[in-house]
ChimeraX commands (.cxc) that place a marker at each C-alpha (Angstrom):
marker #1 position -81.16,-136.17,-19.46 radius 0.5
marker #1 position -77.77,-134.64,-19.82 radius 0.5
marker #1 position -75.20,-134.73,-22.37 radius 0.5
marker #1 position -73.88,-138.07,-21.16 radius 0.5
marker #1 position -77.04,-139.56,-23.07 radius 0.5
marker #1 position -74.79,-138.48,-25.88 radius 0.5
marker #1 position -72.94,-141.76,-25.49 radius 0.5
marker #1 position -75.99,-143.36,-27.08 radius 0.5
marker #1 position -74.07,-144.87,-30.20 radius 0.5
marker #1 position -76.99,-144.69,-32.57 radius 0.5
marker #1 position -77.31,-140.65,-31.82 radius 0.5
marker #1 position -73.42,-140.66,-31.69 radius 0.5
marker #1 position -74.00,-141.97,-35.52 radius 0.5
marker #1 position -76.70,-139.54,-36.10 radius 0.5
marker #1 position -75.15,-136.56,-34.97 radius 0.5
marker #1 position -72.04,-137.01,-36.67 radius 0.5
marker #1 position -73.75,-137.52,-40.46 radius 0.5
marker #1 position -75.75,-134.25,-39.59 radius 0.5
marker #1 position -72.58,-132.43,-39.23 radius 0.5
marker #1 position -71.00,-134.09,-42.56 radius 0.5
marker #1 position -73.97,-133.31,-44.36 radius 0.5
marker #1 position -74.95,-129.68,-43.00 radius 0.5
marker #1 position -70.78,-128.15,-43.69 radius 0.5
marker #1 position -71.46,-127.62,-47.53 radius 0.5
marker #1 position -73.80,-124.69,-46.05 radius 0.5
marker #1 position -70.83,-123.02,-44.65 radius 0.5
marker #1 position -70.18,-121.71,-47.61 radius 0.5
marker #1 position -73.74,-121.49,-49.06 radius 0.5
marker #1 position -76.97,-120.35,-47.68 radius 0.5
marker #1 position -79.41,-123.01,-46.05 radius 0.5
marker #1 position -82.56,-120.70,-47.60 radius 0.5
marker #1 position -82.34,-117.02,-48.84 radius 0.5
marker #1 position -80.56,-115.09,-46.06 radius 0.5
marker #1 position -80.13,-117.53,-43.65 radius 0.5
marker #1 position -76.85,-118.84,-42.64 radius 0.5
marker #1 position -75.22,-121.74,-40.78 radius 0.5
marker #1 position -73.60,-121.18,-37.74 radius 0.5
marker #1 position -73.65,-124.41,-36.26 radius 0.5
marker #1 position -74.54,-128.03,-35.75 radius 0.5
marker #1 position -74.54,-128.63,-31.70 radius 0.5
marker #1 position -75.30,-131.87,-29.97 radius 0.5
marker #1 position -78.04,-133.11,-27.52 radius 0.5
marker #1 position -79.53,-135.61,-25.62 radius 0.5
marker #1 position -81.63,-137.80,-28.42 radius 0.5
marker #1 position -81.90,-134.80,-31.12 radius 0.5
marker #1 position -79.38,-132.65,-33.38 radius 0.5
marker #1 position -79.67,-129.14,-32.78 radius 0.5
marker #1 position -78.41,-126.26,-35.88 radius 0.5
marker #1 position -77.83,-122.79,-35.40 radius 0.5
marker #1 position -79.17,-120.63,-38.23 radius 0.5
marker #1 position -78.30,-116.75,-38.40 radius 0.5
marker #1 position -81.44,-115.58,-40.12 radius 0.5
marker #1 position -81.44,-112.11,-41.44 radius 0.5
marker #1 position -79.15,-109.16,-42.69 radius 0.5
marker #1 position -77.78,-105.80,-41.34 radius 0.5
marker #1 position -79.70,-105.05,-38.43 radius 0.5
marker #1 position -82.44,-107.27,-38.90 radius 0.5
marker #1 position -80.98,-110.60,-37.77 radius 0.5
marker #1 position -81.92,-113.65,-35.70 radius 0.5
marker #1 position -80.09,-116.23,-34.05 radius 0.5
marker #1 position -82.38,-119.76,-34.44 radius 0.5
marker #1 position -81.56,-123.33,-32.86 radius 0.5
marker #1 position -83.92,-125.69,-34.07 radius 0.5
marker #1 position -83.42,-128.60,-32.36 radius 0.5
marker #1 position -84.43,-131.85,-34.52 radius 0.5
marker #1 position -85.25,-135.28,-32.64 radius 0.5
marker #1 position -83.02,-138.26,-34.08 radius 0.5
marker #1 position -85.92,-140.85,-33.81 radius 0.5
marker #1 position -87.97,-138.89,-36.01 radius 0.5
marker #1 position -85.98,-138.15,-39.55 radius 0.5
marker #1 position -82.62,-138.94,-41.40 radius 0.5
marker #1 position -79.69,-136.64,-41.74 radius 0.5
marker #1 position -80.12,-136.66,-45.47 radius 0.5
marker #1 position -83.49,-134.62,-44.77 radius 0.5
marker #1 position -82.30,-131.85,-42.23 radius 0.5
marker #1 position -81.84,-129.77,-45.15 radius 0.5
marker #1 position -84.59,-129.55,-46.87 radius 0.5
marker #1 position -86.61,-129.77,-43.31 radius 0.5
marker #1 position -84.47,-126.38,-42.29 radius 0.5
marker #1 position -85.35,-125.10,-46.13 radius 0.5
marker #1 position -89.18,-125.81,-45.04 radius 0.5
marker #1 position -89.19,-123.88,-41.91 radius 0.5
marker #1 position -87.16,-121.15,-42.70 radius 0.5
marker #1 position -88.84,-119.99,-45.94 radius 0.5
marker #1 position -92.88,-120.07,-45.04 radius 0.5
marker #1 position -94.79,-119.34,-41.97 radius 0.5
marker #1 position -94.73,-121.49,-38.95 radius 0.5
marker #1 position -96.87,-121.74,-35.77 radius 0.5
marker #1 position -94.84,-122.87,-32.70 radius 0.5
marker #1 position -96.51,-123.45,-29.28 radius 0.5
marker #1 position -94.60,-121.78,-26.43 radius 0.5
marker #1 position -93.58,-125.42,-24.80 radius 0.5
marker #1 position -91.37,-125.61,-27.99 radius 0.5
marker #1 position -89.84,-122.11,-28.14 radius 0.5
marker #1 position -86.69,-121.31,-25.34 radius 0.5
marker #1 position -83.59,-119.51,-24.83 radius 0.5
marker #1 position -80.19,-120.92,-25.13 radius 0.5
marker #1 position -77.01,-119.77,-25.36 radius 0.5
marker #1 position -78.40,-116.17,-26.95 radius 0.5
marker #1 position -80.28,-118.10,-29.25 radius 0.5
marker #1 position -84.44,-118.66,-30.04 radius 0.5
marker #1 position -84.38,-122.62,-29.28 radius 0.5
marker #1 position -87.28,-124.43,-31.27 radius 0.5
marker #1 position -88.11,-127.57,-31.01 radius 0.5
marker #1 position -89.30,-128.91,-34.41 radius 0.5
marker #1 position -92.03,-131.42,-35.35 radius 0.5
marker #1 position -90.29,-133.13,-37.81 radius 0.5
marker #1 position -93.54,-135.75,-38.50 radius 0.5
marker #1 position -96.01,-132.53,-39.27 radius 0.5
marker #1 position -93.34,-130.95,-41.82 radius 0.5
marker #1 position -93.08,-131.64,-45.50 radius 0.5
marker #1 position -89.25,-131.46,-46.21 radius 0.5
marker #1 position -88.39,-129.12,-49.33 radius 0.5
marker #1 position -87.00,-131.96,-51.95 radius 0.5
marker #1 position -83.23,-131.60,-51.96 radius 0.5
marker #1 position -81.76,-129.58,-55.05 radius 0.5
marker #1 position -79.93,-131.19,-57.70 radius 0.5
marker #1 position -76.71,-129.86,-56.24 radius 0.5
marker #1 position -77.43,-131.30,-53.28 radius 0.5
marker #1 position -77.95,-134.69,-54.47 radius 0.5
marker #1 position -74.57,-134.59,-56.47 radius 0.5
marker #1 position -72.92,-133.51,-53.26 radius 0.5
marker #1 position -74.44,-137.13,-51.97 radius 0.5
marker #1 position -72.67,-138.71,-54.74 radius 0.5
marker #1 position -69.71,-137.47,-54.78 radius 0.5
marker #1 position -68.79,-137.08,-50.94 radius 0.5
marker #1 position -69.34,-140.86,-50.83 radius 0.5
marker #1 position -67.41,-141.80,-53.58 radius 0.5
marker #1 position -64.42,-139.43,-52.91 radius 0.5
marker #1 position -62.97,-141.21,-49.65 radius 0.5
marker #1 position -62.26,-144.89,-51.85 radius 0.5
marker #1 position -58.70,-145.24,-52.67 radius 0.5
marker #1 position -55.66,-143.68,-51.68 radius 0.5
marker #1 position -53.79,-140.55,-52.41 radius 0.5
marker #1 position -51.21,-142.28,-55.48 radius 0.5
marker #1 position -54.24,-144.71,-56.54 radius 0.5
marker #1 position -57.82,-141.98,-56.15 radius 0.5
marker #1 position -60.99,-143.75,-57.52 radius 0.5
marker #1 position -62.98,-140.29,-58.03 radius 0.5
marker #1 position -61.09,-137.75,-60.55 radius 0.5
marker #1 position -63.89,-135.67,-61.59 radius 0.5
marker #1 position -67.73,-135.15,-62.04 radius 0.5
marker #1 position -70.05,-132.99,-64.65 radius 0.5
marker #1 position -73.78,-132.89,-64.02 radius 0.5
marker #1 position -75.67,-132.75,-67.39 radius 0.5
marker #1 position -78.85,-133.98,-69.17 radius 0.5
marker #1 position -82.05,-134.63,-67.30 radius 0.5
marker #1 position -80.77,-135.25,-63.81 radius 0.5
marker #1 position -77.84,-136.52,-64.75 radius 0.5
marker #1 position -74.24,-137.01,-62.88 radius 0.5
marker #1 position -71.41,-138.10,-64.48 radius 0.5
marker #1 position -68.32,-139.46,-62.42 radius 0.5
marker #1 position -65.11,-139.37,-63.81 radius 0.5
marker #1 position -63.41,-142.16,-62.21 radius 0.5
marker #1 position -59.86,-144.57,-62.30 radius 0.5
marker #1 position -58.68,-147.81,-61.50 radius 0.5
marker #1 position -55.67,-148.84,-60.19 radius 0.5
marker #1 position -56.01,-152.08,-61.93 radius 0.5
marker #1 position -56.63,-150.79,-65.33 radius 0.5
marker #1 position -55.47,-147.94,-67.40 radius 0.5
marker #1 position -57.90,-145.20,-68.97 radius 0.5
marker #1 position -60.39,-142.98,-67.13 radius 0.5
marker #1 position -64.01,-144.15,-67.12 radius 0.5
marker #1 position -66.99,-141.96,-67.27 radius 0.5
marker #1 position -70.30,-143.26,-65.06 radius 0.5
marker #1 position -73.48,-142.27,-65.64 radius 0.5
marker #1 position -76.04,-142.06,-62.78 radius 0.5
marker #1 position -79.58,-140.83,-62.24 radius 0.5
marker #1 position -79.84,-138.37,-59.44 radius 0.5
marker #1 position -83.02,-139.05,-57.95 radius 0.5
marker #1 position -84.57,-137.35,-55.05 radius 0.5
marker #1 position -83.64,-140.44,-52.63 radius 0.5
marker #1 position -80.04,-141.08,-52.91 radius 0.5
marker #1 position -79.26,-144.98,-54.14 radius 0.5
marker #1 position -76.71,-145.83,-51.27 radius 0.5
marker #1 position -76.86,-149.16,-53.04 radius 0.5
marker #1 position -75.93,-148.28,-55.70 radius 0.5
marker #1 position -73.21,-145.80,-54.91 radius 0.5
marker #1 position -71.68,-148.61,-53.20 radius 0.5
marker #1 position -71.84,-150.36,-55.87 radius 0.5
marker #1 position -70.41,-148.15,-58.62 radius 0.5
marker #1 position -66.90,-149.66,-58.07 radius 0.5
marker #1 position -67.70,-153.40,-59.11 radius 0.5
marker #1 position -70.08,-152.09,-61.97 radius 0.5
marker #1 position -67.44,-150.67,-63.89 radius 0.5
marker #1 position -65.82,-153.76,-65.10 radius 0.5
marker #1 position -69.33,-155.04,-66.32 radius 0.5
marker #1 position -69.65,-155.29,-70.21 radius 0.5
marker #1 position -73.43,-155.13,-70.04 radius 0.5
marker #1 position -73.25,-151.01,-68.72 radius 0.5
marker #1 position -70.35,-150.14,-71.09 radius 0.5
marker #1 position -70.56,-147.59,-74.23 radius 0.5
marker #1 position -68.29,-146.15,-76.38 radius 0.5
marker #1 position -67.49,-142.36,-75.27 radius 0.5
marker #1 position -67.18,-140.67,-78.79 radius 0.5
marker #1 position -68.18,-137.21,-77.86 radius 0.5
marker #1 position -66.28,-137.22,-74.35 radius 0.5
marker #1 position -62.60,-136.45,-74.94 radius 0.5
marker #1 position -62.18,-136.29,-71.05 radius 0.5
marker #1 position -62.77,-140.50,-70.65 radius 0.5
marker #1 position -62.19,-143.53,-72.50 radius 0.5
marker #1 position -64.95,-145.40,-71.99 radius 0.5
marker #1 position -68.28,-144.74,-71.05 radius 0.5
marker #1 position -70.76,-147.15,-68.44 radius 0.5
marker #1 position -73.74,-146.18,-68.37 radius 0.5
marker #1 position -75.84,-146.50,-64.85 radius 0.5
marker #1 position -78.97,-144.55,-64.95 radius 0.5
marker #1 position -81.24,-147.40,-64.92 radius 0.5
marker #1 position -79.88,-148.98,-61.77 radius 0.5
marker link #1:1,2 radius 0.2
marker link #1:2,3 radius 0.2
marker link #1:3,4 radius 0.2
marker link #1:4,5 radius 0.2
marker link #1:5,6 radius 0.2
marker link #1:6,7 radius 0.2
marker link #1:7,8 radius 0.2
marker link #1:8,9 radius 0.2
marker link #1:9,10 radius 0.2
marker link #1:10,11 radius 0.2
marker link #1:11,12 radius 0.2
marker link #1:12,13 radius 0.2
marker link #1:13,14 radius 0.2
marker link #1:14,15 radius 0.2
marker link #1:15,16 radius 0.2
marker link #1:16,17 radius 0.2
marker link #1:17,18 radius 0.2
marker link #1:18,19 radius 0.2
marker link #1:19,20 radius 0.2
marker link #1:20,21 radius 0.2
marker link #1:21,22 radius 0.2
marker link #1:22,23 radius 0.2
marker link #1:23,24 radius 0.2
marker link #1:24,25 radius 0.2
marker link #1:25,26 radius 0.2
marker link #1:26,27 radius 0.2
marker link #1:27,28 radius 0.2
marker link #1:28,29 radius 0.2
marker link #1:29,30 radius 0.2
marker link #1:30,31 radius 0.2
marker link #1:31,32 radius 0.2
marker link #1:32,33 radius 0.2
marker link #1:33,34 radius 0.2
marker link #1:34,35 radius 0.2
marker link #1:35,36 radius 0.2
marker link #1:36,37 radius 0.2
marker link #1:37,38 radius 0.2
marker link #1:38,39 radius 0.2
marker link #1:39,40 radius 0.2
marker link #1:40,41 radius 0.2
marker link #1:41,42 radius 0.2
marker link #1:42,43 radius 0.2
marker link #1:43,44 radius 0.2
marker link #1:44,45 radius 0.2
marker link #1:45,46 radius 0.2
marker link #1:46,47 radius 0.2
marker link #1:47,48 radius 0.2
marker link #1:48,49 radius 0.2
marker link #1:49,50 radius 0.2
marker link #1:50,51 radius 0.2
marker link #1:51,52 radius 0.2
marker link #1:52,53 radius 0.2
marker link #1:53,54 radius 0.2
marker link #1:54,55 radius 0.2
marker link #1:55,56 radius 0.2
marker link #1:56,57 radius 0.2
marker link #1:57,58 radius 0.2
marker link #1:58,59 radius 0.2
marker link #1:59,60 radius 0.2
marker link #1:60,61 radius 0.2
marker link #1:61,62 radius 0.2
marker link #1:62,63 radius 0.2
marker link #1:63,64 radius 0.2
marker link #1:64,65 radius 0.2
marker link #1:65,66 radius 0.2
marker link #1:66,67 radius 0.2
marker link #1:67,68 radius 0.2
marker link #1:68,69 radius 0.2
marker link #1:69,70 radius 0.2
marker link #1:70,71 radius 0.2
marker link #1:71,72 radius 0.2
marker link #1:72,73 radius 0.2
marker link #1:73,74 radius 0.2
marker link #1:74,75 radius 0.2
marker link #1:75,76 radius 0.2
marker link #1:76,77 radius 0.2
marker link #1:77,78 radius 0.2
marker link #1:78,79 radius 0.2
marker link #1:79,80 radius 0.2
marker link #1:80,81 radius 0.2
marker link #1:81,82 radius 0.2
marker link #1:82,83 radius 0.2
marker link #1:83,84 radius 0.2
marker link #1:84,85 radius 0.2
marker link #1:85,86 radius 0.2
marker link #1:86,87 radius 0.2
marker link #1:87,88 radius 0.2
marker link #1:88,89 radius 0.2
marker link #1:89,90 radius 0.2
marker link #1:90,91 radius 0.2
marker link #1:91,92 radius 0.2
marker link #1:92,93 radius 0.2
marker link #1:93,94 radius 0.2
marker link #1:94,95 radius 0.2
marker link #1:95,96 radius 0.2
marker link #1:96,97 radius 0.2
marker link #1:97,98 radius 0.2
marker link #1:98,99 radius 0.2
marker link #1:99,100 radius 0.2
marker link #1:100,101 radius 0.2
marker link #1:101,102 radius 0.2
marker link #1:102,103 radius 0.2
marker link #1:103,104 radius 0.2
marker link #1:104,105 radius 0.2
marker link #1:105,106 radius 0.2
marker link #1:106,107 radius 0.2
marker link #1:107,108 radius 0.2
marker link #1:108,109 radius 0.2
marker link #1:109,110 radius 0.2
marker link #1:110,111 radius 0.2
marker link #1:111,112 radius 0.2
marker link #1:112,113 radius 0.2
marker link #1:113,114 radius 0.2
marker link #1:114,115 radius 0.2
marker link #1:115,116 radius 0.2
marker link #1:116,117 radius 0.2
marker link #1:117,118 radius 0.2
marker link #1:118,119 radius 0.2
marker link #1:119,120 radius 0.2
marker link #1:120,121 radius 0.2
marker link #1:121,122 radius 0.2
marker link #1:122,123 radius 0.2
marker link #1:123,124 radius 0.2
marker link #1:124,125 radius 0.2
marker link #1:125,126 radius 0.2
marker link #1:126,127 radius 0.2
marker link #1:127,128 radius 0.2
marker link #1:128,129 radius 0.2
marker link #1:129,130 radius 0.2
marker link #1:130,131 radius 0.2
marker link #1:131,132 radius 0.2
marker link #1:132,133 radius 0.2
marker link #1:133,134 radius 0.2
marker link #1:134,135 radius 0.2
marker link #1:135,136 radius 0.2
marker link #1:136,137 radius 0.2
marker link #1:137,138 radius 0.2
marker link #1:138,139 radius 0.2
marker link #1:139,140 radius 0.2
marker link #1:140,141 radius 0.2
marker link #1:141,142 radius 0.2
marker link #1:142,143 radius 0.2
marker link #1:143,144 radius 0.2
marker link #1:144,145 radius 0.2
marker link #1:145,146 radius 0.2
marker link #1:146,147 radius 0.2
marker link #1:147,148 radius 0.2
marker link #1:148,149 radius 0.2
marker link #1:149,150 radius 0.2
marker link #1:150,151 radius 0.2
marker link #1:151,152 radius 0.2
marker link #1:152,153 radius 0.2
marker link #1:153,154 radius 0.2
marker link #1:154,155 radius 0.2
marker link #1:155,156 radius 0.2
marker link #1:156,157 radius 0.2
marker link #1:157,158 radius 0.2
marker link #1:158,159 radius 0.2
marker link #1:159,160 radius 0.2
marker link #1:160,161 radius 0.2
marker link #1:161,162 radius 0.2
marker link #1:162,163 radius 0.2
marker link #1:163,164 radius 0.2
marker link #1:164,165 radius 0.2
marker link #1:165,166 radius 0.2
marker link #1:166,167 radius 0.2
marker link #1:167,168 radius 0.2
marker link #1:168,169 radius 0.2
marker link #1:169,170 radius 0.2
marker link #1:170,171 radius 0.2
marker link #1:171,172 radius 0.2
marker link #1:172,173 radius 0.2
marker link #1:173,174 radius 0.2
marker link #1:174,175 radius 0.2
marker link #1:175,176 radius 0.2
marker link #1:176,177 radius 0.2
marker link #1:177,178 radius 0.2
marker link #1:178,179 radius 0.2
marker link #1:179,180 radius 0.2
marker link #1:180,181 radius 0.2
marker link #1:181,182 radius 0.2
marker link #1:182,183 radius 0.2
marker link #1:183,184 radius 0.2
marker link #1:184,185 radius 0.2
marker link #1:185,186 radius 0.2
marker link #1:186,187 radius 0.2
marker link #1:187,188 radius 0.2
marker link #1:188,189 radius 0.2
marker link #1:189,190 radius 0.2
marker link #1:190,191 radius 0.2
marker link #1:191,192 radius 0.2
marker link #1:192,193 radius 0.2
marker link #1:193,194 radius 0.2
marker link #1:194,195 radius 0.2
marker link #1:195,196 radius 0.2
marker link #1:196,197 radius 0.2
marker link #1:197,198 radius 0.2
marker link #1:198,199 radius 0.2
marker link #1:199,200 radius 0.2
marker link #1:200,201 radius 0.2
marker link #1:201,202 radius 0.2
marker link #1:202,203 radius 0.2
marker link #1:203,204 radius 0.2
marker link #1:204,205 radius 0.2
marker link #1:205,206 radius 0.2
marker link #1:206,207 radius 0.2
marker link #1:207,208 radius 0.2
marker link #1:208,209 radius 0.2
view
C-alpha cells in the first residue's frame, strides 16, 4: 500500500483529529522528557514522532498506531503508556525510517494512561471555542475547580449577561453533551444564582448530565 491509500476518507478523518489533538504537546511534554516532533501520515495508521531523551542521550521514536484499532482521543495516554514503563517489541515491529526507530504498536495489548484533568479540559474547550463568530464568540473563558470540575464562561448573542456552566470532566469526554451545552443554557431547570462568582451573572449548572 502506498500513500494513495491515504485517500481513504475515514483515515483522512482519523489522521486529521490525531493531529488536532496531539499540537497541545508542542508546547508540553507527551511523558517526562519526551517531546513531540511530529504527527506523519500512513497507509491505515497515524504515525508520531517522539524525541525521547536529553543532552546526549536522545532518541528519535515513530510509533506508528493502526486507525482500526483506537480513537484519537486515546493516542495520548497510549504514547504516555509506552513511553514511561518497559516494553517488549518483536523485531517484525521495530524499523528504520527517515532517521527514526519505527515501532509498530499493539494498541489492543496496551492499557492507555487515563488522560489528565488538563487534558480533558483541553477536550472541552477546543470544541466549544470554534461556535460563533469573531463580534458574537460563544466561549469567553474557563476555570477548572472543585472535584473535577470545569467551568465555561460563555455569551449569547441573543441575550445579555455572561453565563457560567458547570460540567463534570470525566475520563470519557461527553461529546453529547458538549454539543449540547449551547441549547442547555436557556433551560430554567440547570439555572442557579451565581452569588460568589463576580465574573458571571448567572450560573447553570451541568454536572449531572
Amino acid at each position: 500500500m502506498g500513500l494513495a491509500d491515504q485517500a481513504d476518507p475515514e483515515d483522512r478523518e482519523q489522521q486529521a483529529d490525531a493531529t488536532r489533538r496531539l499540537l497541545s504537546y508542542l508546547n508540553a511534554p507527551v511523558a517526562a522528557h519526551c517531546r513531540l516532533r511530529g504527527v506523519l501520515p500512513a497507509p491505515g495508521a497515524v504515525r508520531v514522532a517522539i524525541r525521547a531523551g536529553e543532552g546526549e542521550h536522545v532518541m528519535d521514536l515513530l510509533y506508528e498506531i493502526p486507525n482500526d484499532t483506537v480513537t484519537p482521543y486515546r493516542i495520548p495516554g497510549l504514547l504516555r503508556t509506552v513511553l514511561t514503563g518497559p516494553q517488549i517489541y518483536s523485531s517484525g515491529d521495530v524499523d528504520e525510517v527517515m532517521g527514526m526507530t519505527l515501532i509498530r504498536l499493539r494498541p489492543e495489548e496496551i492499557t492507555p494512561d487515563p488522560e489528565p484533568e488538563q487534558g480533558r479540559a483541553l477536550t472541552v474547550v477546543r470544541a466549544l471555542s470554534d461556535p460563533g463568530d469573531d463580534e458574537n464568540p460563544f466561549l469567553i473563558g474557563f476555570l477548572m475547580h472543585g472535584e473535577h470540575l470545569l467551568r465555561l464562561y460563555v455569551q449569547r448573542p441573543d441575550r445579555p449577561g455572561i453565563i457560567g456552566a458547570d460540567i463534570r470532566l470525566t475520563e470519557t469526554p461527553h461529546t453529547a453533551l458538549i454539543a449540547s451545552v449551547p441549547s442547555l443554557l436557556g433551560e430554567e431547570q440547570y439555572q442557579r444564582p451565581a452569588p460568589d462568582d463576580p465574573h458571571c451573572d448567572l450560573l447553570v449548572d451541568l454536572t449531572d448530565r
